[in-house]
C-alpha positions, 0 to 999 in steps of 0.5 A: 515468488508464487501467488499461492492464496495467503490463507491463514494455513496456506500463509504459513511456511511450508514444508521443509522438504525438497531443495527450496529452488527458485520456482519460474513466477507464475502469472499474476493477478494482483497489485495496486498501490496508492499513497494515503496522501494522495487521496485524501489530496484529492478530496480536500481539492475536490470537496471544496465548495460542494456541499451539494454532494456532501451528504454522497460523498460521505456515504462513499467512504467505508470505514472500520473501528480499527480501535474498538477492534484492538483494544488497549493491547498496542503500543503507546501512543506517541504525542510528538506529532508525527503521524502513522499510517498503514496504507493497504492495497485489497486484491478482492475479486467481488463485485467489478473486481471480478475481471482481474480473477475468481472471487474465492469469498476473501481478500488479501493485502496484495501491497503495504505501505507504513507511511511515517510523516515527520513532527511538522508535516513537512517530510515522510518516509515510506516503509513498503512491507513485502507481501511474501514476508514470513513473519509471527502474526499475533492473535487479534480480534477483527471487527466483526467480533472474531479471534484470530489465532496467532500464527509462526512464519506466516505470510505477511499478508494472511493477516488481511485475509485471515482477520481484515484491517484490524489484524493487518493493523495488529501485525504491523504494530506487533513487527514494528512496535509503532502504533498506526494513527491511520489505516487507508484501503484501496481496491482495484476498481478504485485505483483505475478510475482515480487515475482515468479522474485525474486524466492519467499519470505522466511518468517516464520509463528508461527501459521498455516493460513488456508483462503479459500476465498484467497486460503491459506493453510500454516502450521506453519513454514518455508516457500518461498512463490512463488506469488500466495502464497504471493499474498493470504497471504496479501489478507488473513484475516479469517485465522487470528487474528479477521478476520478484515482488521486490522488484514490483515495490520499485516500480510502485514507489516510483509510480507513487511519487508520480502520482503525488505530483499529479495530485498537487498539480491537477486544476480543479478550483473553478471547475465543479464538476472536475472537482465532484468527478475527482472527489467521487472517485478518491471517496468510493475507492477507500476503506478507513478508518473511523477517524477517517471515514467522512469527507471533513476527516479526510479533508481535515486529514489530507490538509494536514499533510499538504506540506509534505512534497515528494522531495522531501519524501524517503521510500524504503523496502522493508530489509529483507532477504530470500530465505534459503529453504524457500526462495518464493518467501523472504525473511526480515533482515532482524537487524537492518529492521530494527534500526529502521523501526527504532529509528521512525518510533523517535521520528528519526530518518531511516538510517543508511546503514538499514539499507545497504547490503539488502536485497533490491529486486532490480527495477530501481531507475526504471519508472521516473516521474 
């Protein structure tokens, strides 16, 4: 798959002529992944106790009125308490982004997760939406005010980079007919330095990863990746599997269970100032939503979902497959879908027969916990 930027006409399907081959994947800049949980986690570690720093931590976190912006024009909002949250990852190159690529004046939402936790808060499944997705985006309004255009066959991620989280948060709900509770967002620079706070992720590669384009060099083995190697891991593709994108939401699946075990095994009580380094940097890395956006709703949030243990966690691909006239660009698999979105609207495990047969990306086993 090509890293052609997602603007709403670049995102679009382009033309039919030509064979559609396989093209040799270019060298990519982006990719970050991080789950809900495990920041709101470190802030309800991290803000315990200091209420020194509330009042700078809470003016970390940046958030978007996700409901003013969508208005009524959702679907229902389910009261069987279970929970959904659209995690995003942001590939902007501003600001100390910029060491990861030019600053073209956008962002796109280079990772997706749909993260579903079940009626009591125990277990969770994580849907990973592939970025490269032709999809039919719906017209949405944005939060500063402005109308997107609906838009056939465009890429997934054009939605972020067209309207921002609301639109993103739109098209999720439109393909899935799930409303999501919660939007989380995390850049780049964020990622990093929550990793290097936490004093690395330890996690074992079974084969060795070699990706000149995210800069990773890992024999196979035991490792404790500091930021910037966690950050090349699940940016990382050529090293592994079939270098597509399918292949990268292995590695970062399982980077993301790692870190969820990481977070809940970190010592901070007694340790102030461990504690105000970890709660700065999960607070400064996130966008969120207005329900979100203050160190008591994410502390509120997190608690909530504490129970939840990666044991009892199911991480999927969204059913794909490589489409025919473009082998660059995947096409949702319209029936192993809808028993997976049918499946989490009645809070229910992603059915077997929604996974077998779909197309993986030959990374899975390579990165272990």
């Amino acid at each position: 798959m090509t890293d052609t930027p997602a603007s709403p006409e670049e995102g679009t399907r382009p033309s039919r002529g030509g064979k559609g081959r396989r093209r040799k994947p270019r060298a990519r800049r982006k990719g970050l992944l991080i789950a809900a949980w495990a920041t709101a986690g470190v802030v309800v570690l991290g803000g315990s106790g200091l209420g020194y720093a509330y009042w700078h931590l809470n003016h970390n976190i940046k958030g978007v009125d996700i409901d003013a912006a969508l208005g009524k024009d959702r679907p229902a909002d389910t009261d069987n308490g279970s929970m959904d949250i659209l995690v995003l990852g942001s590939d902007s190159r501003s600001g100390s982004n910029g060491e990861y690529g030019r600053d073209e004046g956008s962002a796109r939402s280079d990772t997706a997760m749909v993260v579903h936790v079940y009626e009591g808060h125990k277990k969770a499944s994580v849907v990973s939406i592939p970025r490269d997705t032709l999809v039919d985006r719906p017209a949405c309004a944005t939060d500063g005010g402005k109308t997107v255009p609906a838009a056939h066959q465009a890429m997934f991620n054009s939605a972020y980079s067209a309207g921002g989280p609301a639109c993103a948060v739109k098209t999720v709900e439109s393909m899935s007919g799930i409303r999501m509770d919660h939007y989380v967002e995390v850049d780049f620079t964020g990622f990093k330095k929550l990793v290097d706070a936490l004093g690395g992720v330890p996690l074992t590669t079974t084969k060795p990863i070699q990706d000149t384009s995210s800069h990773l060099s890992l024999a196979a083995g035991r490792h404790t990746l500091d930021g910037e190697q966690s950050l090349g891991l699940v940016r990382t593709r050529h090293g592994v599997g079939d270098g597509s994108d399918l292949g990268r939401i292995q590695l970062q699946q399982a980077f993301v269970k790692a870190l969820i075990d990481r977070v809940k095994h970190v010592g901070v009580l007694g340790n102030p100032a461990k504690a105000y380094k970890l709660a700065g940097a999960a607070t400064s890395a996130l966008t969120t939503d207005s329900g979100l956006d203050s160190v008591r709703g994410l502390a509120t949030f997190g608690t909530s979902l504490k129970g939840v243990k990666t044991s009892a966690t199911t991480m999927v691909t969204l059913p794909v497959a490589y489409d025919p006239q473009d082998a660059n660009r995947v096409l949702p698999d319209t029936a192993k879908d809808t028993l997976l979105w049918k499946a989490l609207r009645a809070d229910k495990a992603v059915p077997a027969a929604a996974e077998h047969g779909t197309t993986q990306g030959g990374a899975d086993g390579v990165v272990k916990g």
